[in-house]
C-alpha positions in Angstrom: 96.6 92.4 111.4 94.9 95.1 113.4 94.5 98.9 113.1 97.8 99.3 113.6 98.9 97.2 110.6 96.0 97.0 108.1 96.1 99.3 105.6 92.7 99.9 103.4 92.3 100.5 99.9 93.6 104.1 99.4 93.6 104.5 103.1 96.4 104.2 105.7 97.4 102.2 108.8 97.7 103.8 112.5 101.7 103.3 111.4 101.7 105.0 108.8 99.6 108.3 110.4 102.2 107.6 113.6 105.4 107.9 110.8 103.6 111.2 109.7 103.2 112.4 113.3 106.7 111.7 114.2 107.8 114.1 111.4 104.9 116.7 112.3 106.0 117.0 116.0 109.9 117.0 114.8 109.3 120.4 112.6 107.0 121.4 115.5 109.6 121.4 118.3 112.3 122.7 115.6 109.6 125.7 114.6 108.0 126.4 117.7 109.4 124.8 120.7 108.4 126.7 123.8 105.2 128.2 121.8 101.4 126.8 122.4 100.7 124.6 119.2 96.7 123.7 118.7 97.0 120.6 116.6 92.9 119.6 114.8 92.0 115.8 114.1 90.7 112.8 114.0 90.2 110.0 116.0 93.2 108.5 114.9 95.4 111.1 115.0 94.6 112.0 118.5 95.2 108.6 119.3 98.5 108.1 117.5 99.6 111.5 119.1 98.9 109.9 122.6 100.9 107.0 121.9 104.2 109.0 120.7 103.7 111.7 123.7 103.3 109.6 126.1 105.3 106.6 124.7 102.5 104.4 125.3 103.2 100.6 124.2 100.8 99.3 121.2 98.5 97.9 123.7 98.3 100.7 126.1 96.7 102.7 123.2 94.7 100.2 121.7 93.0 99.7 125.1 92.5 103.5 125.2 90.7 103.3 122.0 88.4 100.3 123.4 87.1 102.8 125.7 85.2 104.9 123.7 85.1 107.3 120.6 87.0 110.7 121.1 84.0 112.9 120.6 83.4 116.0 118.6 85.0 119.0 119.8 86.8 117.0 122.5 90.0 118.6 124.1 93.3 116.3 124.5 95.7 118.4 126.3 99.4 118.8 127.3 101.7 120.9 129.5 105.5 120.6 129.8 106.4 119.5 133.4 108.5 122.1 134.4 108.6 121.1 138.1 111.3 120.6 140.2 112.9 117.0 139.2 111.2 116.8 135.9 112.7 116.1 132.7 110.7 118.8 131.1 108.9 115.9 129.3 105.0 116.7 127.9 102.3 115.9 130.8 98.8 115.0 129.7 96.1 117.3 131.6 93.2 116.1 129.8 91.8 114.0 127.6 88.4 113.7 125.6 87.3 117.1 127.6 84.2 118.4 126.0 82.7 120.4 129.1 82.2 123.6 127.9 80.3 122.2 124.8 77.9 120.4 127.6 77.4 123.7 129.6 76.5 125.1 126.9 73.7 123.0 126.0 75.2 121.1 123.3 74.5 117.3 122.8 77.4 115.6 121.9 77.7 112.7 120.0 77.8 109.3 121.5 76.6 106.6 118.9 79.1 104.9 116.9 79.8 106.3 113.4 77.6 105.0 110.5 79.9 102.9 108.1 80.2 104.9 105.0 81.7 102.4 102.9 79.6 100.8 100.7 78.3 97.1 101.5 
């Protein structure tokens, strides 16, 4: 099935996090279009926000997340495209940024999570 399909025990598929993003980013444009919005998450959620932003295809995005964790503190970010042409649509300027953490001495994290689940 994949992790866009499967759904655990009392858990969720990446569809069912994108159908909750889609309705997030709808009251988000009606509440505060032309505002900055800071949106905090997971893994998962920064993913599935990459995906609807940038309209990325099921593999696109899976292939994203085969590149690595998104690590702690790491900055996914977004401008409108307000040049000349554009269709004003969302641009992404970053992605996994986590530079000023490292300048500051701090180790990130770069092993894999520990499963929590039990065994």
């Amino acid at each position: 099935m994949g992790k866009f399909y499967h759904r655990p025990p009392g858990g969720e598929s990446w569809c069912d996090v994108i159908l909750r993003l889609r309705s997030a980013l709808d009251t988000i444009s009606l509440h505060h279009a032309e505002r900055n919005v800071l949106i905090v998450g997971h893994q998962v959620v920064v993913l599935c926000l990459r995906y609807l932003i940038e309209n990325l295809s099921e593999a696109e995005v899976l292939d994203i997340d085969s590149t690595g964790d998104v690590v702690n503190c790491g900055v996914t970010e977004y401008v409108f495209d307000r040049g000349v042409g554009s269709d004003g649509a969302l641009r992404l300027v970053r992605y996994n940024f986590a530079a000023p953490l490292q300048e500051a001495g701090v180790t990130l994290t770069t092993a894999p999570d520990q499963p929590v689940a039990a065994r």
